[in-house]
C-alpha positions as a Python dict, from the first residue, in 0.01 Angstrom:
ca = {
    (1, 'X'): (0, 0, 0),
    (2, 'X'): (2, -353, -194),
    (3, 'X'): (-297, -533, -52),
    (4, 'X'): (-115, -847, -2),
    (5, 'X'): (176, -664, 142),
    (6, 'X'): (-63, -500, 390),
    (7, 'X'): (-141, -838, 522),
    (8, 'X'): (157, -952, 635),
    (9, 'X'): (202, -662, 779),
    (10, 'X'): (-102, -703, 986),
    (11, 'X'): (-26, -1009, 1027),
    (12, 'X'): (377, -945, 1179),
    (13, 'X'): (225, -664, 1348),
    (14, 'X'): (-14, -933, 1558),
    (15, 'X'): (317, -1195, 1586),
    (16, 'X'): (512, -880, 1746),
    (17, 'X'): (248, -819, 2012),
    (18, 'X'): (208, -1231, 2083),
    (19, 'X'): (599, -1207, 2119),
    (20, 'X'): (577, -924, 2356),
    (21, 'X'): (355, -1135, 2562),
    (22, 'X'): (526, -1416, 2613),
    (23, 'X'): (870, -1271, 2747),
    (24, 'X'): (989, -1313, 3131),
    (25, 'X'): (730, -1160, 3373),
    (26, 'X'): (895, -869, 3526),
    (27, 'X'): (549, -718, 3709),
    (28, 'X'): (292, -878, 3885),
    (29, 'X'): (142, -1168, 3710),
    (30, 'X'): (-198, -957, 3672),
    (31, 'X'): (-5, -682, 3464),
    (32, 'X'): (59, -843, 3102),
    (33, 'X'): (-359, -910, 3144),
    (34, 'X'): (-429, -537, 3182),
    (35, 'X'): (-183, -450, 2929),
    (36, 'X'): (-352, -694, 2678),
    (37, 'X'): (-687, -562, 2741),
    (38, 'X'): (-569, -199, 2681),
    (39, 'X'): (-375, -301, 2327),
    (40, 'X'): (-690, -493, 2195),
    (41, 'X'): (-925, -235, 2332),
    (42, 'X'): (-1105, -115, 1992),
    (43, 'X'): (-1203, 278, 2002),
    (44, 'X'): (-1570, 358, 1990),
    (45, 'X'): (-1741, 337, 1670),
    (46, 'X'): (-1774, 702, 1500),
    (47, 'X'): (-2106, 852, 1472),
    (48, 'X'): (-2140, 996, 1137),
    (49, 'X'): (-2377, 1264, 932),
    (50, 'X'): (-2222, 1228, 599),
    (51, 'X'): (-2032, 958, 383),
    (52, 'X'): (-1866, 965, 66),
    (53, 'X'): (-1701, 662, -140),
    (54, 'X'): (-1402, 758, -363),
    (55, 'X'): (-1244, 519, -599),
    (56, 'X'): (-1114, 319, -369),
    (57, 'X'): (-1093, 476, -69),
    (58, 'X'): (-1418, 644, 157),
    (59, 'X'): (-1461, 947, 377),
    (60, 'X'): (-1724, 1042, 663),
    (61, 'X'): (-1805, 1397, 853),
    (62, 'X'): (-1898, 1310, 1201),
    (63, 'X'): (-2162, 1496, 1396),
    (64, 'X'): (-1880, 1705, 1476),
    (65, 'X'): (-1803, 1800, 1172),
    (66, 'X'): (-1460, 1612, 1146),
    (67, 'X'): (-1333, 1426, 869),
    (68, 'X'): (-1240, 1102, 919),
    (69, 'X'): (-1101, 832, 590),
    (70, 'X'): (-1039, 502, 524),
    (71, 'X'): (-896, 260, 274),
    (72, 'X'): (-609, 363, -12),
    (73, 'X'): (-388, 611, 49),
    (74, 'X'): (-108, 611, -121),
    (75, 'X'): (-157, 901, -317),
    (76, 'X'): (-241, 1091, 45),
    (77, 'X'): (-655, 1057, -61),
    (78, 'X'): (-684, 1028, 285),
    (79, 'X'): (-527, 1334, 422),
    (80, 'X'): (-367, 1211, 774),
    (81, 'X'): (-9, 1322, 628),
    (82, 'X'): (52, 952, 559),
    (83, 'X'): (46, 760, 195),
    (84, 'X'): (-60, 445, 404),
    (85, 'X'): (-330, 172, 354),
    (86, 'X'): (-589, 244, 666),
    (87, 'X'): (-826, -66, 717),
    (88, 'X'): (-1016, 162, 965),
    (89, 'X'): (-1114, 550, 978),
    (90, 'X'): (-834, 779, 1021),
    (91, 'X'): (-878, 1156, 1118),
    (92, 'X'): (-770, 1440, 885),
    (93, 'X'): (-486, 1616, 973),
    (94, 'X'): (-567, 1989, 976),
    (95, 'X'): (-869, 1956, 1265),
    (96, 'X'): (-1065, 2166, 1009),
    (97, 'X'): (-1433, 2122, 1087),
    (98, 'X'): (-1647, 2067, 727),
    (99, 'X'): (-1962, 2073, 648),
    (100, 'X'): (-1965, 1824, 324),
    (101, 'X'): (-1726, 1611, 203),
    (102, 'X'): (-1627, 1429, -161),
    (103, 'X'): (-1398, 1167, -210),
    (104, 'X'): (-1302, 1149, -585),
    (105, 'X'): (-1034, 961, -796),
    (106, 'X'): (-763, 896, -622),
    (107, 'X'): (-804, 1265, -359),
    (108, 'X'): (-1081, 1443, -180),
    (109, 'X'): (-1243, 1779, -112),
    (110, 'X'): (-1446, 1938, 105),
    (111, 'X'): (-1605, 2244, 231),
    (112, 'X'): (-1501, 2417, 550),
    (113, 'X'): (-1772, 2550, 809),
    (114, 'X'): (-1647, 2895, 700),
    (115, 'X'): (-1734, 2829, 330),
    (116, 'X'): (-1383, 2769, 282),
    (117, 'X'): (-1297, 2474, -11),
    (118, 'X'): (-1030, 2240, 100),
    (119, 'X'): (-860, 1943, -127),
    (120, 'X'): (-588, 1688, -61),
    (121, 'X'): (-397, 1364, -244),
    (122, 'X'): (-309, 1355, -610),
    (123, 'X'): (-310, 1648, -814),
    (124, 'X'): (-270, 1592, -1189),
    (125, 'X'): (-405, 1861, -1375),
    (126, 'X'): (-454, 2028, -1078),
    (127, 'X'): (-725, 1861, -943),
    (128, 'X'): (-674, 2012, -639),
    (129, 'X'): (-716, 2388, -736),
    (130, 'X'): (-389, 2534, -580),
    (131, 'X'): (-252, 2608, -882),
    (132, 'X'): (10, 2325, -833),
    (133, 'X'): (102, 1989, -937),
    (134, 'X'): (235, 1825, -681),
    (135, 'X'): (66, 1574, -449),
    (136, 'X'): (-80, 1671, -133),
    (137, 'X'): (-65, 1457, 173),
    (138, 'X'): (-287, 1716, 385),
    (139, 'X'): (-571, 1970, 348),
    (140, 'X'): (-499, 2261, 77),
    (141, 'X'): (-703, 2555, 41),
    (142, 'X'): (-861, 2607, -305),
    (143, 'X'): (-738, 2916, -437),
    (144, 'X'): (-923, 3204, -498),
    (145, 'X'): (-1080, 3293, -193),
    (146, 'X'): (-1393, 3189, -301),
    (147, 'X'): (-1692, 3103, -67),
    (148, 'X'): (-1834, 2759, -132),
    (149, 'X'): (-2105, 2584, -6),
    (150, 'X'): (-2099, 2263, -199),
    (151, 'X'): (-1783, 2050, -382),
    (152, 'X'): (-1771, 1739, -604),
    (153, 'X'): (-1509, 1579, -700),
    (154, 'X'): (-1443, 1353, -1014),
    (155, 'X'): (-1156, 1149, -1166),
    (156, 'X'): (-896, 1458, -1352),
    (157, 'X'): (-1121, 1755, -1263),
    (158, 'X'): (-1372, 1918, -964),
    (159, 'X'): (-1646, 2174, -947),
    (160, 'X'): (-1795, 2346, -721),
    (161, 'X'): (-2066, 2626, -600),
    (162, 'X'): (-2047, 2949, -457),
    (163, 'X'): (-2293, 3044, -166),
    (164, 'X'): (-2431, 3287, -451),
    (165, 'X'): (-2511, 2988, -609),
    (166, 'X'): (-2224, 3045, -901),
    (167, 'X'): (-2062, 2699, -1050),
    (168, 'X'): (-1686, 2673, -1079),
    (169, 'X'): (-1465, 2417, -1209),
    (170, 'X'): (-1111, 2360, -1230),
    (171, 'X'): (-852, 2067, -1374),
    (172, 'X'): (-828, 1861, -1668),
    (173, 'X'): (-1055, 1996, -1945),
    (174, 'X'): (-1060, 1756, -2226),
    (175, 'X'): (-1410, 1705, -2392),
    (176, 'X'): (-1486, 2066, -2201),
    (177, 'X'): (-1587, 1936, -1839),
    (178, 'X'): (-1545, 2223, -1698),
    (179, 'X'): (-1822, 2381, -1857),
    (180, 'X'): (-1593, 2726, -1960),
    (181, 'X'): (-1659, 2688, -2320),
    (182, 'X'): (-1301, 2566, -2418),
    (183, 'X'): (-1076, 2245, -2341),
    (184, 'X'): (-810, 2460, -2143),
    (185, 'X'): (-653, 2290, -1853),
    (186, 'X'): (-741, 2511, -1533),
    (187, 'X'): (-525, 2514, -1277),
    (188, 'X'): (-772, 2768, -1012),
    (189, 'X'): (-1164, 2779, -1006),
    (190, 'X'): (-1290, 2880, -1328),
    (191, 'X'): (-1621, 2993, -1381),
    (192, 'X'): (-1891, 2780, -1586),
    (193, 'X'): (-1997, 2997, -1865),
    (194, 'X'): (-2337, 3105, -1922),
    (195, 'X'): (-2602, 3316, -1728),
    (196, 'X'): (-2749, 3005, -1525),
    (197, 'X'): (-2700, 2985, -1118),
    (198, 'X'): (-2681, 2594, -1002),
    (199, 'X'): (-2765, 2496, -649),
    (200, 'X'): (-2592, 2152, -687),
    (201, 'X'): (-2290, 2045, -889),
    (202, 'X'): (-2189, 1661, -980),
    (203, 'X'): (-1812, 1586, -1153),
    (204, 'X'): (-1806, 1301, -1298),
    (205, 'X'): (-1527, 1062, -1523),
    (206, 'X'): (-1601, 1302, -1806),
    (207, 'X'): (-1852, 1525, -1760),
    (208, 'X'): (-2024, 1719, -1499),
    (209, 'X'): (-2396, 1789, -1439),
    (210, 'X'): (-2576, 2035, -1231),
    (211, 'X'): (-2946, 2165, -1172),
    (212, 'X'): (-3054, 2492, -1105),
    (213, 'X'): (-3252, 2677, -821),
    (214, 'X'): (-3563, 2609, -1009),
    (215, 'X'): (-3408, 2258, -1077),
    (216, 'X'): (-3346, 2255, -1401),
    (217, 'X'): (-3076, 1963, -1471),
    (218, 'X'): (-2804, 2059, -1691),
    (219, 'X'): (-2503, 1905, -1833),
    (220, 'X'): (-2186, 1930, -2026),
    (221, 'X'): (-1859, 1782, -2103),
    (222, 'X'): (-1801, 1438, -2298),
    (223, 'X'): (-2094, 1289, -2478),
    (224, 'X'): (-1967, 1004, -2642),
    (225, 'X'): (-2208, 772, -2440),
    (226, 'X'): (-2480, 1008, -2406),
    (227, 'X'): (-2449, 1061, -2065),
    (228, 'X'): (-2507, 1437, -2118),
    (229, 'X'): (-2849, 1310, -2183),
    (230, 'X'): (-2946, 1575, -2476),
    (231, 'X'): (-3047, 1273, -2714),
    (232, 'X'): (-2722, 1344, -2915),
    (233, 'X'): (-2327, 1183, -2841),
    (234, 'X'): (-2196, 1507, -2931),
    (235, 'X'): (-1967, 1670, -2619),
    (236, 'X'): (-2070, 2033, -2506),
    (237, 'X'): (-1824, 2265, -2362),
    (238, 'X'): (-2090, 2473, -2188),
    (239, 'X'): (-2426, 2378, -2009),
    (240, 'X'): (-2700, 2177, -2233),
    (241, 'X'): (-3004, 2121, -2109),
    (242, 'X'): (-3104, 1699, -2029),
    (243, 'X'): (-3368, 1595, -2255),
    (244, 'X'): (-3684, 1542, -2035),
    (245, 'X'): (-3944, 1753, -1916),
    (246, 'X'): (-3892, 1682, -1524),
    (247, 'X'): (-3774, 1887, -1258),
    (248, 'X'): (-3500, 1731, -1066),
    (249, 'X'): (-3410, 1673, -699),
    (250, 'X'): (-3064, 1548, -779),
    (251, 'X'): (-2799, 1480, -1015),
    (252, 'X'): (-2499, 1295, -1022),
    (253, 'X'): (-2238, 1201, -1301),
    (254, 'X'): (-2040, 882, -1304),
    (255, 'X'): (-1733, 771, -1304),
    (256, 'X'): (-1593, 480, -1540),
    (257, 'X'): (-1677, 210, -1547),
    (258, 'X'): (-1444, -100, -1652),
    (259, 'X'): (-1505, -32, -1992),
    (260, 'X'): (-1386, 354, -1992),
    (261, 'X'): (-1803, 451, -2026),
    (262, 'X'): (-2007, 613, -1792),
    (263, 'X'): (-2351, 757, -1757),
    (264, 'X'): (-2560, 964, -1511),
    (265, 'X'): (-2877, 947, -1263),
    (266, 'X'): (-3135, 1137, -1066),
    (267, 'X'): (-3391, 1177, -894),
    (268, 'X'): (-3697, 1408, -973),
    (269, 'X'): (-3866, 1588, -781),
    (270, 'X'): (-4167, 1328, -825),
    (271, 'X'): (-3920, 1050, -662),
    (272, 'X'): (-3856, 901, -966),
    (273, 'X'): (-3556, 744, -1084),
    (274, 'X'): (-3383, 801, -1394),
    (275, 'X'): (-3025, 704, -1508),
    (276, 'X'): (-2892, 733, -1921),
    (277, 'X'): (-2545, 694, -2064),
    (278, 'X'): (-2391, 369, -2083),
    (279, 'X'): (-2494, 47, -1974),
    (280, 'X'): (-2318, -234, -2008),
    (281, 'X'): (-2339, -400, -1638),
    (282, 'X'): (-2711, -268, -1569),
    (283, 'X'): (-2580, 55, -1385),
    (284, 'X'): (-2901, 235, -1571),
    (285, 'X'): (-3131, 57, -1345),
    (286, 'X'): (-3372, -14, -1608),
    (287, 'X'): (-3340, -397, -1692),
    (288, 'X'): (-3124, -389, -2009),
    (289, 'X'): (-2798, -367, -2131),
    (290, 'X'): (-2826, -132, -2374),
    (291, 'X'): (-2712, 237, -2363),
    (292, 'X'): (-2946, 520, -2368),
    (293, 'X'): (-2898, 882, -2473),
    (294, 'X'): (-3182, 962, -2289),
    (295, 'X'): (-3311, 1004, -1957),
    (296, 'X'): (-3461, 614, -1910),
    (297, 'X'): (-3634, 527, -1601),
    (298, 'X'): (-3518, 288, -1347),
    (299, 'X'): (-3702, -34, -1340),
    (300, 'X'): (-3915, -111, -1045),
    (301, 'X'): (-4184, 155, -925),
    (302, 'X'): (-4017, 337, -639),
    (303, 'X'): (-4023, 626, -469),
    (304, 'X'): (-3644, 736, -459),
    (305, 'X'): (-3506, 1001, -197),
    (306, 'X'): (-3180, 1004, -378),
    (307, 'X'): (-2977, 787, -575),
    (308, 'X'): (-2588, 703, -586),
    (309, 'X'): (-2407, 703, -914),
    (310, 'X'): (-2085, 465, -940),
    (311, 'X'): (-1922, 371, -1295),
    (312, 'X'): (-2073, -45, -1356),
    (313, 'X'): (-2269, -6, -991),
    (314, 'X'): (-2523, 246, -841),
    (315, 'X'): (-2759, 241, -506),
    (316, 'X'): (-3025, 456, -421),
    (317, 'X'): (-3287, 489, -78),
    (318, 'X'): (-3641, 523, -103),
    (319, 'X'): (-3841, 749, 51),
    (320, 'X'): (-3897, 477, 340),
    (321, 'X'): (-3523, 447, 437),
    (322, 'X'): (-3452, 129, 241),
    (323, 'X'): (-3143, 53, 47),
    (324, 'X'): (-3099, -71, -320),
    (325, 'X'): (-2848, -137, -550),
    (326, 'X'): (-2796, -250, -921),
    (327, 'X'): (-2546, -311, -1173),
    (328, 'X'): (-2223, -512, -1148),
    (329, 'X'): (-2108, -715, -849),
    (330, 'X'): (-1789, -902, -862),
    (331, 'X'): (-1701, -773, -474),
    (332, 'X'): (-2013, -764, -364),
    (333, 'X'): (-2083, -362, -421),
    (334, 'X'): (-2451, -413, -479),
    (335, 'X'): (-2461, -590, -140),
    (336, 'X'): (-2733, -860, -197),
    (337, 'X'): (-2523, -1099, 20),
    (338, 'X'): (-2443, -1327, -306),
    (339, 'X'): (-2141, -1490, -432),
    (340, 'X'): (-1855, -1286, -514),
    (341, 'X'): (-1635, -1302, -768),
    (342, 'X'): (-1672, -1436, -1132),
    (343, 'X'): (-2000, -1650, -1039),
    (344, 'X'): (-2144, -1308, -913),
    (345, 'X'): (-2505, -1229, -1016),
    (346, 'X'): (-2526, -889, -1229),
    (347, 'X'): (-2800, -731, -1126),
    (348, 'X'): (-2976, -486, -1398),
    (349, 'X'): (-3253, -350, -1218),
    (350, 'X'): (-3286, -255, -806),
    (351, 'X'): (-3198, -538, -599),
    (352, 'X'): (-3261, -466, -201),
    (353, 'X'): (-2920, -460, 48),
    (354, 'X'): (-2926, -731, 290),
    (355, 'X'): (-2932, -697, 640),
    (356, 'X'): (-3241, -476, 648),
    (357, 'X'): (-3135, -176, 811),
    (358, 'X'): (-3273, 190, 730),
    (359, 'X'): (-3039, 408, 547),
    (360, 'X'): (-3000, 766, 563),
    (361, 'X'): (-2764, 859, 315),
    (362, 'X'): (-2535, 604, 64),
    (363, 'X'): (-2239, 683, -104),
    (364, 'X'): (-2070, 438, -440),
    (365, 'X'): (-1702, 406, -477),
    (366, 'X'): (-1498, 182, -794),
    (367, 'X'): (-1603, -123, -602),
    (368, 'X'): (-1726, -68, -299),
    (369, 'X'): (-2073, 161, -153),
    (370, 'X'): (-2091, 288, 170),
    (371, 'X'): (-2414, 383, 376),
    (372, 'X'): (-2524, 568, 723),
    (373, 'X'): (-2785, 421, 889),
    (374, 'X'): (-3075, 587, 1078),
    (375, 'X'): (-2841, 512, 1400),
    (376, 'X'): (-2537, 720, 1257),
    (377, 'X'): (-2315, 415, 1227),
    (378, 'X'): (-2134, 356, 901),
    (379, 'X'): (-2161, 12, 717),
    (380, 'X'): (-1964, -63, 425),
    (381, 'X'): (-1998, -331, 169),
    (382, 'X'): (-1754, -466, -164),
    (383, 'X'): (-1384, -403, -88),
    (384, 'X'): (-1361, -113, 105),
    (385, 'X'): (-1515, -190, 416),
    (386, 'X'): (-1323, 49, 711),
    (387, 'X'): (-1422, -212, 930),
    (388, 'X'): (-1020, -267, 1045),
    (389, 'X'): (-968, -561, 815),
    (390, 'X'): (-875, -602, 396),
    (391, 'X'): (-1157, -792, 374),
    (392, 'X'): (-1459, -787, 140),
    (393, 'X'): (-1812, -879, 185),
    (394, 'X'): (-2133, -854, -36),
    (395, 'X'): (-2333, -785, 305),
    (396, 'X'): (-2309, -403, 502),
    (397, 'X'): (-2023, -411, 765),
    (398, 'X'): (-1995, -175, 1065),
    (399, 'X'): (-1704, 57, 1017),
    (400, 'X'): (-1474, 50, 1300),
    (401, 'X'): (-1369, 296, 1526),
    (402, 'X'): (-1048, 544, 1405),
    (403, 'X'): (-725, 415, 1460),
}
């Protein structure tokens, strides 16, 4: 839904219920006050254990293991059966209960409580893995009846891994990001060639990475930034190792940024930070502009529990809870509480969130990033806040109760 558009209707929507309120009393004078007070009654805030920021929409599990989204939906990203703009949470039709969640370009996936892959919204290439086409407003299964543990998804393709710790990927194929050793559009699960076993998988714009059991990070698909991170811009249609001699924690691959580039971070298993690929806004972390086509590490001396990868922005937490974000900031995505818009400070190197709450987990949409605190509310900052309005803000918001 046009943003403006959604406004007035917001905005007719309030006008309606004034309008209702102001007709002839037929009931006691008290009853128009209780009915008021039950309209603008605002359900209780979710309590969530996982978060994920798509390109311009998010998602959450709750401690129930329900999937709630919020923000764009017109290509059905969200999954309530609806192609509707939601300013607050919505629930996913289906009732399926998941244990992990990924909002990607435009759709989302996730990963049943029975190992069971789910994905729903737009489905070029077959994104979605049903071996279709066609746009899906609710929760399909994955074909193959595979059992997966763990799913990413990207802008035109997703991967995923087994609970035998196998990598698949299906969708668009172009630079070989799906790791299968050709550039063949796949329209079911496909298996990433090679003997290795992955325990985490990241798809990104272009590429995908992944690490290992012994965590190893590996990565393959379009190069031409160096966000594969071998020290060459030369795409690899199957796994190639990333130049450093580290052991890794995490990996993620990133989506585009405004430029069409992207790059890639992680986190060692020393809590060290390390981002390479493009670099245009900052999004490396590191202090510069310039791209690297190897691991670099991010500026700063911290001790990173895990970091979030964006396209021109990224975030991370530290090992103490705390929140930081870097690169570009035009909606207020790094959430420093500055100026939005053109006279918005780039920031190349970590810059601490405002508000100075404790994070457990963050998540980094197109524009937006999205965080649970160590309370298991949701806060929201750029443009996609879920907090019930089309706002944006450069500090965390709460995210509203579901509609």
């Amino acid at each position: 839904m046009n943003r403006t558009y959604a406004k007035w209707v917001l905005l007719l929507s309030a006008l309606s219920f004034v309008a209702a309120g102001c007709g002839p009393e037929t009931e006691s004078p008290t009853a128009p006050e209780s009915n008021a007070a039950v309209a603008v009654t605002a359900a209780a805030p979710l309590s969530f254990r996982r978060i994920s920021a798509g390109y311009r929409h998010a998602c959450g599990l709750t401690s129930e293991n329900l999937a709630y989204c919020w923000g764009e939906g017109f290509l059905g990203q969200l999954g309530d059966g609806s192609t509707e703009y939601h300013a607050a949470p919505v629930a996913v039709a289906g009732g399926h209960r998941f244990i992990q969640i990924s909002g990607g370009s435009g759709y989302t996936c996730a990963v049943t409580t029975e190992f069971k892959a789910y994905c729903w919204g737009q489905n070029t290439y077959s994104k979605l893995g049903d071996g279709t086409t066609g746009t899906r407003l609710v929760p399909m299964p994955v074909q193959g009846n595979l059992s997966f543990r763990q799913i990413d998804a990207g802008r035109l393709h997703t991967c995923a891994v087994t609970i035998t710790n196998l990598a698949y990927c299906w969708g668009n194929n172009q630079n070989g990001r799906l790791g299968d050793g050709t550039t063949a559009t796949r329209r079911t699960p496909t298996r990433v060639v090679g003997d290795l076993k992955f325990r985490s998988i990241s798809a990104g714009a272009d590429h995908s990475c992944g690490l290992t059991p012994t965590n190893r990070p590996f990565c393959w698909g379009k190069n031409n930034s160096g966000q594969l991170g071998d020290g060459t811009t030369v795409d690899k249609f199957a796994p190639r190792h990333v130049s450093i001699r580290r052991t890794f924690l995490q990996i993620e691959a990133g989506a585009l940024d405004r430029f069409g580039t992207t790059h890639t971070c992680g986190v060692t298993t020393m809590n060290e930070g390390f981002c390479w690929g493009q670099n245009q806004e900052g999004q490396l972390g590191n202090g510069f502009t310039n791209r690297a086509i190897r691991p670099t590490l991010v500026a700063g001396n911290f001790t990173w529990k895990a970091l979030a990868v964006g396209g021109d922005h990224n975030c991370g937490i530290t090992t103490a809870n705390v929140a930081y974000c870097w690169g570009y900031n035009y909606y207020g995505q790094v959430g420093d509480g500055s100026e939005r818009g053109v006279n918005a400070p780039t920031r190349m190197s970590p810059y601490p969130v405002t508000g100075g709450r404790s994070f457990t987990a963050l998540s980094v949409g197109e524009s937006h990033s999205c965080g649970i605190a160590v309370n298991t509310r949701a806060y929201c900052w750029g443009n996609i806040l879920g907090n019930g309005t089309l706002d944006a803000s450069s500090t965390p918001v709460a995210v509203a109760g579901p509609e």
